[in-house]
N, C-alpha and C positions, 0 to 999 in steps of 0.2 A: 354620672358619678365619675369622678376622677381619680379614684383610687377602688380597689379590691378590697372588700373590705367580707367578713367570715359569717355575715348576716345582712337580712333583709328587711324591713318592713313590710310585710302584707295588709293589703285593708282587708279587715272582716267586714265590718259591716257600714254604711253612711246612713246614722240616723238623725231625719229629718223631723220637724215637726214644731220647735221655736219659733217664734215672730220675730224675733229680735236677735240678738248677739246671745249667745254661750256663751257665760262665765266659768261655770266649773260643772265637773263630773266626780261621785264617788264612788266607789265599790261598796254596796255588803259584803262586809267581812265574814259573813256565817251563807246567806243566802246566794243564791244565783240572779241579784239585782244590782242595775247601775239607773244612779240617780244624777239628772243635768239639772243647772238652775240656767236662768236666764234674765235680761233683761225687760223681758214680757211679765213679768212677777210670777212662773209658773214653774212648777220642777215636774220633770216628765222621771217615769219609772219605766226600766224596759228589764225583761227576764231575758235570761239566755241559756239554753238548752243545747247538746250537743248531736249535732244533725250531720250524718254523711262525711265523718270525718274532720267537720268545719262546726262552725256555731251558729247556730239560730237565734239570733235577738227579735224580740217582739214586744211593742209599746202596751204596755198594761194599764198603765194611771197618767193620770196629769191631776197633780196638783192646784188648785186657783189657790194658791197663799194665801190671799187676803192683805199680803206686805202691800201697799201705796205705791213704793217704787221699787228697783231693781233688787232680784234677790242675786246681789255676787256672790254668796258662799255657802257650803251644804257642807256635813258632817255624819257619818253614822257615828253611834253609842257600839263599843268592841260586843256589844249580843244583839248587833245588829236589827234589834229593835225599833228602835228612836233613829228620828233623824230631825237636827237642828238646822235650819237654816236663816242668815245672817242677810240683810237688809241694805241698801239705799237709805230705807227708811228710819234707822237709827236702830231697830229694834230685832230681835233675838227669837225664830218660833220653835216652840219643841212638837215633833210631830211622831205620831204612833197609830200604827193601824187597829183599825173596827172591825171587827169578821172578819169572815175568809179565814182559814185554817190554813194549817204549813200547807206549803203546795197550792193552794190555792190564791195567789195575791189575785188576781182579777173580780174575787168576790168581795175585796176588801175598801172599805175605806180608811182614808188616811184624815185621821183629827187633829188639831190645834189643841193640846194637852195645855200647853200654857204659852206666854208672851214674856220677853225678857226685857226690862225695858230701862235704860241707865245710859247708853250711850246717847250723846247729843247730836252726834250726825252720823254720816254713814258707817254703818258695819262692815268690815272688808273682809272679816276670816271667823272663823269658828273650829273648836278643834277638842275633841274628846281624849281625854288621858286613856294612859293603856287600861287603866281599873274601870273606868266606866262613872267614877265617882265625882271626876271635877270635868266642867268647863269651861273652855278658852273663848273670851273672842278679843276682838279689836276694832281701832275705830279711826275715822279719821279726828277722832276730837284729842288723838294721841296717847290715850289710856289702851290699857290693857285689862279686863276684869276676870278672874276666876271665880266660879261660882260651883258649890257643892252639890251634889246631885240625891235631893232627899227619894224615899216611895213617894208613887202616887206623883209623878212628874212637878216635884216641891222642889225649887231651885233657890240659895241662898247666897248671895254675895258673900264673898271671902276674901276680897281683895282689891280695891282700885289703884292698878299701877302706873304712875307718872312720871317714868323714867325717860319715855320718846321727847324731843323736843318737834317734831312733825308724825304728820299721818304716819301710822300702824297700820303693815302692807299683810302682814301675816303671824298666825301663832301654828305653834308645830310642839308637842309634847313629844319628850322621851320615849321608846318603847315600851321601855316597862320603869321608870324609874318617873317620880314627880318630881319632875325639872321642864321646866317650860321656855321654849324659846321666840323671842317675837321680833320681827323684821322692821324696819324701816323707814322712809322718805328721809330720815336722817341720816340715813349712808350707814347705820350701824345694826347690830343684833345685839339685843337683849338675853340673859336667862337669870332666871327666877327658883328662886327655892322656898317651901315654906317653913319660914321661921318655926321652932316648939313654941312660942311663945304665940303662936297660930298669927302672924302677919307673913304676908308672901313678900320676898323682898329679890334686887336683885343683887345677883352676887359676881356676876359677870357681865363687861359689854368688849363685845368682841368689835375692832375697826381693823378695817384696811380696804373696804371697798369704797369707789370714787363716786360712785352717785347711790340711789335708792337702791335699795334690797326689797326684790320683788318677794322673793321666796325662801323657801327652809326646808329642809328633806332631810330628817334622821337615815343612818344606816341601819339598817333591818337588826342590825346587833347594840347599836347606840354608841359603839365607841366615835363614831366622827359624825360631825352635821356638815351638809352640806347647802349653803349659798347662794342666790344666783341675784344679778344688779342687769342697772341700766350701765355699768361701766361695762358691760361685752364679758363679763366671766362668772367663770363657779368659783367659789370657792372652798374645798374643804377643811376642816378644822377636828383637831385630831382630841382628842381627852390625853390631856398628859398627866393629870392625875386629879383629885376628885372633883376640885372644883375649879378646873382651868384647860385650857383649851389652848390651843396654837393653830395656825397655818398649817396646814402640812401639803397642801397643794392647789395649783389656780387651773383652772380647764378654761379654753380659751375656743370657738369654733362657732358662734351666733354673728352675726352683724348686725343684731339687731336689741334693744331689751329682751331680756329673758326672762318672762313671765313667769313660768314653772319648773320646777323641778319633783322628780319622785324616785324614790330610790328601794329596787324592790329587791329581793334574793337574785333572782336572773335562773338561769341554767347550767351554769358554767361548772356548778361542785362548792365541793368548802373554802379551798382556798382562794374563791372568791369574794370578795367582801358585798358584792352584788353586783345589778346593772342600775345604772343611772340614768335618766331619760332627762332631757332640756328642753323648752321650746319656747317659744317668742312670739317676737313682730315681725321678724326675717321670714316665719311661716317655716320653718324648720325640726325636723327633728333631729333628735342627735342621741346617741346611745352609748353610754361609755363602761369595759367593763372597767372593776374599778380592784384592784391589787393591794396587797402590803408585801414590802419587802421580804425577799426570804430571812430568815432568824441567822445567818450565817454571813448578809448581807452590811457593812457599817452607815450605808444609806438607812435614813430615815424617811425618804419620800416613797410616796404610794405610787405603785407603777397604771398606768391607766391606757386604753387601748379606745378607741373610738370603733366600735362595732358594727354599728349600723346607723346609716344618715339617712335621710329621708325630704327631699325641698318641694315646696308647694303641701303641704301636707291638708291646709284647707285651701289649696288654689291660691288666689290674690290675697287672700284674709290673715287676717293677724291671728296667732291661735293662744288659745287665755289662759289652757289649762291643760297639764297630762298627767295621768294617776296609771300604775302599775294595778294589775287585780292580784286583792293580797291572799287569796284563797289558794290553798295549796293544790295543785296539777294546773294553773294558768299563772305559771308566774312568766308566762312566754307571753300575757296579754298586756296592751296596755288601751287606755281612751284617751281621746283629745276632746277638747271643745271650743269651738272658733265664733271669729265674729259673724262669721254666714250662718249662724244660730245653727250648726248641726253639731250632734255631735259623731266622731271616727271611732272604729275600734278596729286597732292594727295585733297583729301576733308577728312576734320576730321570728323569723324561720333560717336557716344554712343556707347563702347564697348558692345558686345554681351553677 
């Protein structure tokens, strides 16, 4: 490293166990489970327990999907129940465990509740509202669908959106508000609101990045979304009032596309707006904290400190995916998932 920087990355743990490339990693948001999908069509489950100070992760389940081809994307439901996962194969599965009691996932099985099935080519993203009540996916056929979440895993189309003029890189919901945001290959983001007159329409497209928009990361609070392209930057974009959006800052620090972003509370206090994590093809990680001006301040830009870097993160591999653990006492943690089909889990710790 060629600078000092006020944090570290630590690996906790390297888990192995994919055939193929890591696409993505999720957290349960209630339990002590992280879920990876892969290009082998399988999603592996690992528990993680606090051991000697440090964490103990241990491989509980592996999924056989049943998807044809690649599962690029996974989702938990906020009661961390259900888990959707999003296809190569066009199609959409909702998934929920069989037995096994809290505490017990290893006795449990994990079923195929239902199949979602409307997109015509691949699925790239899936993404659960803060309610539990809608979901997102996307596709490369350029649509966007939300669908309402009835008992009894009864899913209802709500919406076919045809606003991308290319593939649909990702959807990302509000924290807590239904306002849906979708990325991409058209250099642009999308967000969507639903009409009373019950049509989802959109009501904003936000430009200024130079190539595809890989990604989207709400702030843990919702006022800014944050961006990331094959043009080398982040973007964030600020709420300047209710249904509009601006710039309000570029981060700039990959050499490579920037596949992920995830933006979690961090450690830092309140007058933190969070940490921000990046990562790519460069094989990099990057961690930024991320600031608002003080109120006494006539700047409007957000002040941003790069905290902790991290290169080689999967060795020579390209890494596809990083998620913060949104569960409260691990916002110090985060997971990668690369194309050496493993997946990382690092905790940022006070440099030495």
């Amino acid at each position: 490293m060629d600078v000092d920087l006020p944090y570290e990355l630590q690996l906790v743990t390297d888990l192995r166990g994919h055939e193929e490339r890591a696409w993505q990693i999720a957290w349960n948001p209630v339990e002590p489970l992280l879920a990876s999908c892969s290009a082998d069509k399988s999603v592996r489950l690992y528990n993680y327990q606090p051991s000697n100070e440090s964490l103990k992760f241990s491989h509980i389940h592996s999924i056989p999907t049943g998807h044809t081809k690649t599962v690029r994307s996974l989702a938990w439901s906020p009661s961390g129940k259900t888990l959707a996962t999003g296809s190569f194969d066009s199609n959409v599965g909702i998934w929920e465990r069989e037995g096994g009691h809290d505490g017990d996932e290893e006795a449990a099985d994990w079923e195929c509740m239902t199949l979602l099935e409307g997109h015509e080519t691949e699925c790239k993203s899936v993404a659960y509202s803060s309610s539990g009540t809608l979901l997102a996916s996307c596709s490369r056929d350029k649509t966007v669908w939300v669908w309402e979440v009835h008992p009894d895993s009864d899913f209802e189309c709500m919406g076919v959106l045809m606003e991308h003029t290319q593939d649909v890189k990702c959807v990302a919901w509000h924290p807590s508000e239904e306002i849906l945001a979708s990325a991409s290959y058209d250099d642009t983001i999308k967000l969507y609101i639903d009409d009373p007159s019950e049509d989802w329409f959109c009501f904003s497209t936000l430009t200024g990045h130079k190539s595809t928009v890989w990604a989207l990361a709400w702030s843990p609070k919702g006022s800014y979304l944050a961006s990331s392209s094959d043009d080398l930057t982040i973007k964030i974009w600020k709420r300047v009032a209710e249904h509009k959006w601006e710039c309000a800052l570029e981060l700039k620090g990959h050499e490579r596309s920037i596949y992920s972003i995830s933006w979690g509370k961090g450690k830092t206090g309140e007058e933190s707006l969070g940490w921000l994590a990046s990562t790519g093809g460069d094989g990099k990680i990057n961690v930024w904290d991320i600031r608002e001006p003080p109120e006494s301040s006539t700047g409007r830009v957000l002040s941003h400190k790069l905290i902790a870097t991290l290169s080689s993160a999967h060795d020579v591999s390209d890494v596809n995916s990083i998620s913060w653990c949104p569960r409260e006492g691990f916002e110090d943690l985060l997971a990668t998932a690369g194309d050496d089909g493993s997946v990382r889990v690092w905790k940022v710790v006070p440099s030495h």
